[in-house]
Structure formats: structure tokens, C-alpha cells
C-alpha positions in Angstrom: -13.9 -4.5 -38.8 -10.9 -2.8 -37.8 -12.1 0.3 -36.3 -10.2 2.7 -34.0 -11.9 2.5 -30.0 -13.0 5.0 -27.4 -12.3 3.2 -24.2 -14.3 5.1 -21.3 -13.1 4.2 -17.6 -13.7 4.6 -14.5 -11.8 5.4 -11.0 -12.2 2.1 -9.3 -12.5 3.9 -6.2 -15.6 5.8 -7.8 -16.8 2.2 -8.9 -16.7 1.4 -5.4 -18.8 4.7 -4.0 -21.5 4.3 -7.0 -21.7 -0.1 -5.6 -22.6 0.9 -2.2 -25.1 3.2 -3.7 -26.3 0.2 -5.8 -25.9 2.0 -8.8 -24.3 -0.5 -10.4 -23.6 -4.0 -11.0 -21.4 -7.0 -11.1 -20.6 -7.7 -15.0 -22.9 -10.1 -15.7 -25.0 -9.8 -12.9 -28.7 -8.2 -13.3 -28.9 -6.4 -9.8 -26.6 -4.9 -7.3 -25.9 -7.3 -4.3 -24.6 -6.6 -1.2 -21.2 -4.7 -1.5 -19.2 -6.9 0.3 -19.9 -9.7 -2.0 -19.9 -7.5 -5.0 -16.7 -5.7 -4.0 -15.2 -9.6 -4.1 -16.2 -9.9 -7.7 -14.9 -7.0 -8.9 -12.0 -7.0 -7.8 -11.3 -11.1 -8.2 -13.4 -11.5 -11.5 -14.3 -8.3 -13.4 -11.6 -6.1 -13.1 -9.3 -9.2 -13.9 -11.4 -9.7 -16.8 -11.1 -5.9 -18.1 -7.3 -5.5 -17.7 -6.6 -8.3 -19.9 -9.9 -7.2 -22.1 -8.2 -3.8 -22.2 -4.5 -5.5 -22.8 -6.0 -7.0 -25.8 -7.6 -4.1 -27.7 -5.1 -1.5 -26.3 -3.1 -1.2 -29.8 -6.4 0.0 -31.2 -7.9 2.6 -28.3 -7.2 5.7 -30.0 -9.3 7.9 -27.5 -8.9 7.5 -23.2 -11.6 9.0 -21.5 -12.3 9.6 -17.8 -16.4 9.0 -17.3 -16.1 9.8 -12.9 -17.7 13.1 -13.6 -21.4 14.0 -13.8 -20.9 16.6 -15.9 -18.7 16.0 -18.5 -16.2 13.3 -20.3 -12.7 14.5 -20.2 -11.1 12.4 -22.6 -7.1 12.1 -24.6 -5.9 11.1 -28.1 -3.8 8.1 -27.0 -1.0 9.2 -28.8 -0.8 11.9 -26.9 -1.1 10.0 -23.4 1.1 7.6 -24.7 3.5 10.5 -25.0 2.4 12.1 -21.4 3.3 8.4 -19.8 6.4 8.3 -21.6 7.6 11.4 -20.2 6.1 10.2 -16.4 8.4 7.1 -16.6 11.7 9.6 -16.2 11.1 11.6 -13.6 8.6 12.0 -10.1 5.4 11.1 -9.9 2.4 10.7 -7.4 -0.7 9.0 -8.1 -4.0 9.8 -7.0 -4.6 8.8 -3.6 -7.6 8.1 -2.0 -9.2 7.6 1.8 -11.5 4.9 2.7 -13.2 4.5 6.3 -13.5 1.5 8.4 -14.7 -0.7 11.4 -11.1 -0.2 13.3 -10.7 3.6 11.5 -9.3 6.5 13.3 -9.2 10.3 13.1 -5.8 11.6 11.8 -6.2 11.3 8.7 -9.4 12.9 9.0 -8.2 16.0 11.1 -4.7 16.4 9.5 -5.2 16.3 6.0 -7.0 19.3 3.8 -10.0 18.2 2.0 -11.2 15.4 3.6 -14.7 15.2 4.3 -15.2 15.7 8.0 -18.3 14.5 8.4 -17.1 11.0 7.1 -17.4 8.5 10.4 -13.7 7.6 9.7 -10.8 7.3 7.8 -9.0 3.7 8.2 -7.3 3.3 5.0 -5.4 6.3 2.8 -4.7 4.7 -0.4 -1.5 6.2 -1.0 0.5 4.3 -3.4 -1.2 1.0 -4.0 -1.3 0.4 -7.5 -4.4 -1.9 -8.5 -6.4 0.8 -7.2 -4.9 4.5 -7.5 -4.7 6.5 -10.9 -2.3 9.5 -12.5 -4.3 12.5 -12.8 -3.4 14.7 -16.0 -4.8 18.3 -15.6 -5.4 20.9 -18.5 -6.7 24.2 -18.8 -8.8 22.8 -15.2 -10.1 19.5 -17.0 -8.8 16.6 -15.4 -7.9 13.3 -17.0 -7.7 9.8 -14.9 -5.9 6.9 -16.0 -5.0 3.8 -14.7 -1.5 3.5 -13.1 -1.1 0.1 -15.1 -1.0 2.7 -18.6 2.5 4.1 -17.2 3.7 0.3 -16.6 2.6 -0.7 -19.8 4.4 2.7 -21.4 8.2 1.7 -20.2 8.4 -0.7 -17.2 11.8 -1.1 -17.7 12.6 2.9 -16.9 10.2 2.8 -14.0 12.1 -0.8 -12.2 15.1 -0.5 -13.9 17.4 -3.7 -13.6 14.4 -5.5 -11.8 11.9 -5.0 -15.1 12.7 -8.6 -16.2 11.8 -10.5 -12.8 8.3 -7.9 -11.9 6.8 -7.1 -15.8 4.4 -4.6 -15.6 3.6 -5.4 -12.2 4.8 -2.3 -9.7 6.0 -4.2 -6.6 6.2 -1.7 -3.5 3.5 0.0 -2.0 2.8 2.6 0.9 -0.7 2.8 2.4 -1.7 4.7 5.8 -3.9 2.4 8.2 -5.3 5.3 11.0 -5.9 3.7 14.1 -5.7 7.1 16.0 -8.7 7.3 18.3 -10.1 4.3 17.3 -9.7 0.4 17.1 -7.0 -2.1 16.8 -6.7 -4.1 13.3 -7.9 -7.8 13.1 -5.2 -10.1 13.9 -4.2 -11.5 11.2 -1.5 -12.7 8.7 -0.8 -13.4 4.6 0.4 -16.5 3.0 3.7 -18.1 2.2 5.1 -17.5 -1.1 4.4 -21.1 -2.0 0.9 -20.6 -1.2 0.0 -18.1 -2.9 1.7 -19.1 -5.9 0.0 -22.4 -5.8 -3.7 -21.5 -4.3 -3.9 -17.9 -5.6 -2.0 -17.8 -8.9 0.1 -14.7 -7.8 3.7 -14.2 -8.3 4.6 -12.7 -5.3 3.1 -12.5 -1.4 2.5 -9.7 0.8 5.6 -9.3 3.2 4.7 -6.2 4.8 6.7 -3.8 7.4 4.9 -0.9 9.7 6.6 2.5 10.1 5.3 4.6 12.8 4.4 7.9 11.7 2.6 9.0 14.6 1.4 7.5 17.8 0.2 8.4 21.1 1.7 7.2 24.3 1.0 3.2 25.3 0.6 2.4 21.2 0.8 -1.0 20.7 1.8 -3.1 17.6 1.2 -6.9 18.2 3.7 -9.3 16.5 4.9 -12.4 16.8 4.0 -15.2 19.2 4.3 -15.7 23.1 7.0 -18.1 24.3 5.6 -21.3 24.5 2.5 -20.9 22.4 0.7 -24.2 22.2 -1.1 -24.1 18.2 -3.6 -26.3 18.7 -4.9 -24.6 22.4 -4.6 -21.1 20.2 -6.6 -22.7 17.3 -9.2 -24.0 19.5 -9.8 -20.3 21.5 -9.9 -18.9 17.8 -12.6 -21.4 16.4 -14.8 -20.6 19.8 -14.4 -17.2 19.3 -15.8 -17.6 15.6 -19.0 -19.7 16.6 -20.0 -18.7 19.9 -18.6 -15.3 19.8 -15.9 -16.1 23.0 -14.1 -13.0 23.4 -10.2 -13.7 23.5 -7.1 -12.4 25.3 -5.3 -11.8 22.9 -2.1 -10.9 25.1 -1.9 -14.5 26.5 -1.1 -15.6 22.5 -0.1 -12.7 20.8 3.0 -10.2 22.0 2.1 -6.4 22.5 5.2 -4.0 21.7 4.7 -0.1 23.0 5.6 1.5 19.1 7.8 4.7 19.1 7.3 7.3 16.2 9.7 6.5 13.6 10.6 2.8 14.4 10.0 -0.2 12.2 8.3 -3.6 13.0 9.2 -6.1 9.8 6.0 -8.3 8.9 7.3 -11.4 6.7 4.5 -13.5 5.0 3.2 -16.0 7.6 3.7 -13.7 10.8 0.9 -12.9 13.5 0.3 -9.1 13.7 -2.1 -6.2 14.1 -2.0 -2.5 14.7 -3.4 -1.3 18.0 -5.3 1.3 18.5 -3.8 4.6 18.2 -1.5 4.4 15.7 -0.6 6.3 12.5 1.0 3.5 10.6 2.7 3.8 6.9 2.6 0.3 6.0 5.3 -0.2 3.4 4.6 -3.4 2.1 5.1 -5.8 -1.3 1.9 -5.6 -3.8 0.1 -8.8 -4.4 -3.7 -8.9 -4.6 -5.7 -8.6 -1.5 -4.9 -12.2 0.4 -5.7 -11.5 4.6 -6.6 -14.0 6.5 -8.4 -12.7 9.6 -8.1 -14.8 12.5 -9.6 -12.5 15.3 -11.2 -9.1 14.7 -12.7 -8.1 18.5 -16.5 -9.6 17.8 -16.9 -6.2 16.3 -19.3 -5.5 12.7 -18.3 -4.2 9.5 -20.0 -0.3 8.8 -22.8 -1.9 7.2 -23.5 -4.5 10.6 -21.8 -7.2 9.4 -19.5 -9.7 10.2 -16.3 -9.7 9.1 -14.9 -12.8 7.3 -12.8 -14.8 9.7 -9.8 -17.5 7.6 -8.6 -19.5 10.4 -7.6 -22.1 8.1 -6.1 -20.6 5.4 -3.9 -19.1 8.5 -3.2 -22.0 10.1 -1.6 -23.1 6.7 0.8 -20.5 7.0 1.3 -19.5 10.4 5.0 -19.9 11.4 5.1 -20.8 15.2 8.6 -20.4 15.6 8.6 -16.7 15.1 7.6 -16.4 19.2 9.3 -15.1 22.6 12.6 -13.2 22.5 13.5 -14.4 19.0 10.9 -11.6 18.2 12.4 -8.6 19.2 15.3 -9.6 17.7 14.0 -11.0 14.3 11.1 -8.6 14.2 11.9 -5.0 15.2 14.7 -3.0 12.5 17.4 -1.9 14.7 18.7 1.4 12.5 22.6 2.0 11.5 23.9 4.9 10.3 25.1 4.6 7.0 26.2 8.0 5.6 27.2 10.9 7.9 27.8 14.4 6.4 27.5 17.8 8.1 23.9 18.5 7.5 22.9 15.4 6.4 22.5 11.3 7.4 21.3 8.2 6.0 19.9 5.3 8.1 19.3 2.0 7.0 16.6 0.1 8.5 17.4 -3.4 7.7 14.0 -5.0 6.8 13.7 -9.2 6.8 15.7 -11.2 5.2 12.5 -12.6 3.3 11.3 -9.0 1.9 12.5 -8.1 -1.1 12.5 -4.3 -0.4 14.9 -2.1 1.8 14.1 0.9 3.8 16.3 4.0 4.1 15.8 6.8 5.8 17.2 10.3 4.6 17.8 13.1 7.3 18.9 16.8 6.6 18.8 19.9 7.1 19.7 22.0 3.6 19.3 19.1 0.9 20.2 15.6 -0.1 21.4 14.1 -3.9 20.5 10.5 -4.5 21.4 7.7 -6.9 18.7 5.3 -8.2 21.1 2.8 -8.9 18.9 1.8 -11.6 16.1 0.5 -9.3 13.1 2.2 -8.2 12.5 4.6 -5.7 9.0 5.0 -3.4 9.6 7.9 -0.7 7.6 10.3 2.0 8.4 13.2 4.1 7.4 11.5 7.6 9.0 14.8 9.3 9.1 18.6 8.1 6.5 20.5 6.3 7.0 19.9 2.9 10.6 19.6 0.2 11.2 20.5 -3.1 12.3 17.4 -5.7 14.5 18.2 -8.3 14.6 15.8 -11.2 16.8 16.7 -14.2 14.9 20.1 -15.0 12.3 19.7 -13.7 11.2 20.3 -9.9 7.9 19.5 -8.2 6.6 19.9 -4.2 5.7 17.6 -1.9 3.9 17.8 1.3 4.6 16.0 4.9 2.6 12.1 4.3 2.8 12.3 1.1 4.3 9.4 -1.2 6.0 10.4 -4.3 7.8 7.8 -6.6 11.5 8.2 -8.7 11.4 6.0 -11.1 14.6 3.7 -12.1 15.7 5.8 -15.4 15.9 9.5 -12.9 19.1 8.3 -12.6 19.7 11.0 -9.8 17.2 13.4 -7.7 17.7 16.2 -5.3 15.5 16.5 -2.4 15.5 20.2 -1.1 14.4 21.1 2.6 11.7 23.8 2.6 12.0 24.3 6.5 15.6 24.2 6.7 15.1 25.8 10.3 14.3 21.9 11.2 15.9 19.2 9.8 14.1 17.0 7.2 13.2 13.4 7.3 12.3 11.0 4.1 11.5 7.5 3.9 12.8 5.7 1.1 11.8 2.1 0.5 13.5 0.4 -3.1 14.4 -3.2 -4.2 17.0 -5.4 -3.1 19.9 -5.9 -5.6 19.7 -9.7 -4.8 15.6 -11.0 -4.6 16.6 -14.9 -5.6 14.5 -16.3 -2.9 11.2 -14.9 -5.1 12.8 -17.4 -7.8 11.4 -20.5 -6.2 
């Protein structure tokens, strides 16, 4: 029977709050089990399974409806969302983001941004542009409609990535997230796999390279990053495995280097390299968007929130760990060093040449009045990280956005005028986009 579909979904972070409540279960499963195993399943097993469920019937949904609320089901023809996406895939856009706390989370976050609950024991994590797990919010007459960021993809990938449609589908490659480390711990150490490895033992198409920009951070921060000179792998693998089944605690500054981070500088994170964020730190991570593949090596003997121990992948590291990334090479290799690029009378751009192995570029966009920018066919991720908030203009159509906040142009803008609102001070934007050449992803 062909019959048209209602498809009713939910947030997945709001599938996350209603499993630690054990509200819920696994598909399948006939109870609720701990959340950090059923957190595993749903986002390895069932969600995989209901994106290509939903792929399949999507041709026949002819109502999307939001079930998050208590209340009510707010819910949209799909011809008319269709049309809504559509019209998204032209012009600026931010999804929903969302705030998640955490064994190493801080406090600014949590003290900085309107809204937040401040009762919560932390904020480690603010979802900001991380696209298996954020939504677009539609909003009328004060009903408000979720939808899976993966709709818009599916709407018109090519004017959203532009020239690079053909090499990334309807996958978005670039996200920004916040990791708050600001009065509270520092991040396992840890690294992600090779390219080759994930393609081979994960099925993904492309690895995490990742790069930290420093928002905020007090004095002494540390970012740790690449290896000491001399590093003996074996000796280090040894410590590590002690650590894990005894509980040793480990120096990690006789393995690991320390660098003191400065607000505004950039510490490039290729797939295979040692790192963590210290304590203290308000860190944008601009990064590449694979699934979730960290392999912990070291977290500080410390529990999860529920009393846990954290999962420790020493060998899934030591496949990928690249030694020769160690000693001064890593300053050098390691650590953007900015060059001006564009120098106007109220206005410069810096670049802030990321690794040769990422597949994304960073510029940043300083001025004082306002700022017109090409997409050169590609797409655009961006964020005030200094002012108090600038207008984006976008054909006709102009929308606000506030310091920390992530805001997307996609490919087909063509062009986009950012506009100072405190033109007392000057402005500062980040603006991460693809390479023009990304053959080395073409292995």
C-alpha cells in the first residue's frame, strides 16, 4: 500500500536527556541499560539504521513532525519544508546548538552565555555546529519546528558545498564545537586515526584532523601537543598500560609538550597527533566531521559523572600515533603563524595557515565599519570571537549574530556583508572553508 507517512522525530540531544532518565530504550532492546553503553548504540547502530530507514521512505513523508515537547506535536507539510530548506541552502544559517556537561567541564560557558541552566555541575561541550547532532529550528506564530540538519543537505548539497558537493555528498564536512575547560580539568590525552584507518576499520570517508582556536584563556593555559624530543614509544606505551591497570598516575610533561596558549592563536591537530586542552581554556575547536573515533590514552585516573571509568584505546592509538611529530619540529609544524593577507583602512584579513593534511583553511576577518566577502563557490563556517555582536547581510536579507556564535554561508550566497555593531571597537570573525585542492582525501 502506497500510503503518504507522518514521520515523528526527535532531537537527538532530547533522546540523550530522556536515556539517562531511562525513559527509553535501545531499538531492539527491552530495557534501558547503562547510558554509556546505550549512548554507543545509538549513535553507532540505531541512528545509522534510521537515517538510511528515513532515506528510504523520504519521497513518501508527506508530514515532519517535532515530538520533543510534552505538550504538543508541532509538525509541517513536507512540501512546504522542502520549500523552507530550499530557501536555507542560499543564504545564513545557524543550527540549534546545544551544551552538554562533563568529567574535565568548566564554567564559561555556563557564566557567559544567557539561558543556560546554572545549576548544571558543568558545561564541557557546546555543540555548536556539529552536524550529526544539531537541528534547524523553524518558528511560527511561537510553535517551533525541529528538523534534522541532514534535511537541508539532502534539499541542495550542491548550493550549500558548492564546487566540493561531488567529493563530500550530503555529508557537511566542517565543524565548530566549544570544549570549556575554564575552571576545571584538562581533556584526556588523546588522538584520532589516520585516514587509512578509518577508512579501513571504521567505514568513514574522512578522519577527524582537528585545530584549536583560543577564544579565551587565563594566564599559564596550556594546550599539550606533540611529543618530547627523544620520546622512546615503547617506555611511553609501557607507563600508559600501568597507568590503565594499576591506576599509576603519569607525568605527563616528561612525554607530552605543554605550550602556554594565547587568546586568538591556533594549534593545528592532524589525525594521528598527541594532544589535549589543559585546564582553563575556552577552546573553539574547528575541526573535520567524521563520526566520533577518540582514542583516549590517559584521562588523570579521574570518573565519568556517573562514577565511571572512562574507556582508555591505547592500541587503537598506538596504530596511529606518529612519533616523529616531537621536539622543535613541533612549534614549527604545529602552531599557525598568522600573515596578513588583505590590508584596507578599516579592515584586515589574516590567514592562519592550518596543516598541510586538513582539508579546511582558517581566515580571520578584522574591522572596524564592515567587511564584503566572496564564497568562491565553497562553503563558509564563521564566529564573532571578538565584539559584541554583527549584522549579516545576505542578498536581501539580513540576520544578527552574537559574540561565540557559529553562523554558516553557504556556497550558492555568492557574496555576504558582515556589518560591525560596535564599530567603537573593531570586529573580529573567524572563517574556516575548504581548500580549493583536497586530493590527498582521494587516497
Amino acid at each position: 500500500m502506497d500510503a503518504p507517512i507522518i514521520y515523528l522525530d526527535v532531537p537527538k540531544n532530547e533522546i540523550q536527556y530522556r536515556m539517562r532518565a531511562e525513559a527509553i530504550t535501545n531499538l531492539g532492546m527491552p530495557e534501558a541499560d547503562e547510558p554509556a553503553h546505550m549512548y554507543k548504540q545509538f549513535y553507532f547502530i540505531d541512528w545509522v539504521v534510521l537515517n538510511e530507514y528515513k532515506t528510504s521512505i523520504a519521497n513518501k513523508i508527506t508530514i515532519q513532525a517535532d515530538v520533543q515537547w510534552k505538550s504538543n506535536i508541532n509538525w509541517m507539510f513536507t512540501s512546504d519544508l522542502n520549500k523552507a530548506l530550499q530557501q536555507l541552502t542560499g543564504t545564513v544559517l545557524r543550527v540549534r546548538p546545544w551544551f552538554e556537561p562533563g568529567a574535565w567541564g568548566g564554567h564559561w560557558l555556563q557564566d557567559r552565555i544567557e539561558g543556560l541552566n546554572k545549576d548544571e555541575i558543568n558545561y564541557a561541550w557546546s555543540f555548536e555546529l556539529i552536524v550529526p547532532e544539531n537541528g534547524i529550528v523553524f518558528e511560527s506564530d511561537g510553535y517551533l519546528l525541529e528538523v534534522p540538519f541532514d534535511l537541508l543537505m539532502l534539499a541542495n548539497n550542491k548550493n550549500i558545498l558548492g564546487k566540493h558537493a561531488g567529493f563530500f555528498g550530503t555529508a557537511f564536512p566542517i565543524r565548530f564545537d566549544f570544549l570549556d575547560t575554564w575552571d576545571g580539568g584538562n581533556l584526556s590525552v588523546q588522538c584520532h586515526p589516520s585516514l587509512k584507518y578509518i577508512r579501513q576499520h571504521f567505514g568513514e570517508h574522512i578522519t577527524q584532523d582537528e585545530t584549536y582556536y583560543i577564544l579565551d584563556c587565563k594566564e599559564g593555559a596550556k594546550v599539550y601537543l606533540g611529543f618530547q624530543q627523544g620520546i622512546d614509544p615503547q617506555a611511553f606505551r609501557s607507563v600508559l598500560e600501568d597507568s590503565k591497570n594499576n591506576g599509576e598516575d603519569i607525568n605527563v610533561n616528561d612525554y607530552v609538550q605543554a605550550h602556554t596558549a594565547h587568546k586568538h592563536e591556533l594549534f593545528l591537530i592532524p589525525n594521528s597527533t598527541i594532544h589535549s586542552a589543559g585546564a582553563d581554556n575556552l577552546v573553539l575547536e574547528i575541526s573535520s566531521t567524521p563520526y566520533i573515533f577518540t582514542f583516549k590514552m590517559y584521562d588523570w585516573l579521574r570518573l565519568d559523572l556517573n562514577g565511571a571509568p572512562r574507556a582508555i584505546n591505547i592500541e587503537h592509538a598506538y596504530n596511529n600515533l606518529r612519533f616523529e611529530r616531537q621536539g622543535d619540529g613541533v612549534k614549527e609544524e604545529l602552531i599557525s603563524k598568522p600573515a596578513l593577507i588583505e590590508n584596507d583602512k578599516d579592515h584586515e584579513v589574516w590567514h592562519l595557515p592550518t596543516h598541510a593534511e586538513h582539508f579546511y583553511d582558517v581566515h580571520r576577518l578584522e574591522f572596524d565599519k564592515e567587511i564584503t566577502v566572496n564564497t568562491n563557490d565553497s562553503c563558509q563556517v564563521l564566529m564573532l570571537v571578538e565584539g559584541t555582536s554583527v549584522l549579516v547581510k545576505v542578498g536581501n536579507e539580513m540576520r544578527q549574530f552574537h559574540y561565540a556564535e557559529t553562523f554558516v554561508i553557504p556556497a550558492a550566497a555568492q557574496t555576504y556583508t558582515l556589518i560591525n555593531q560596535a564599530p567603537a571597537s573593531r570586529a573580529k570573525v573567524v572563517k574556516a572553508f575548504i581548500k580549493d585542492s583536497i586530493d590527498h582525501l582521494k587516497l
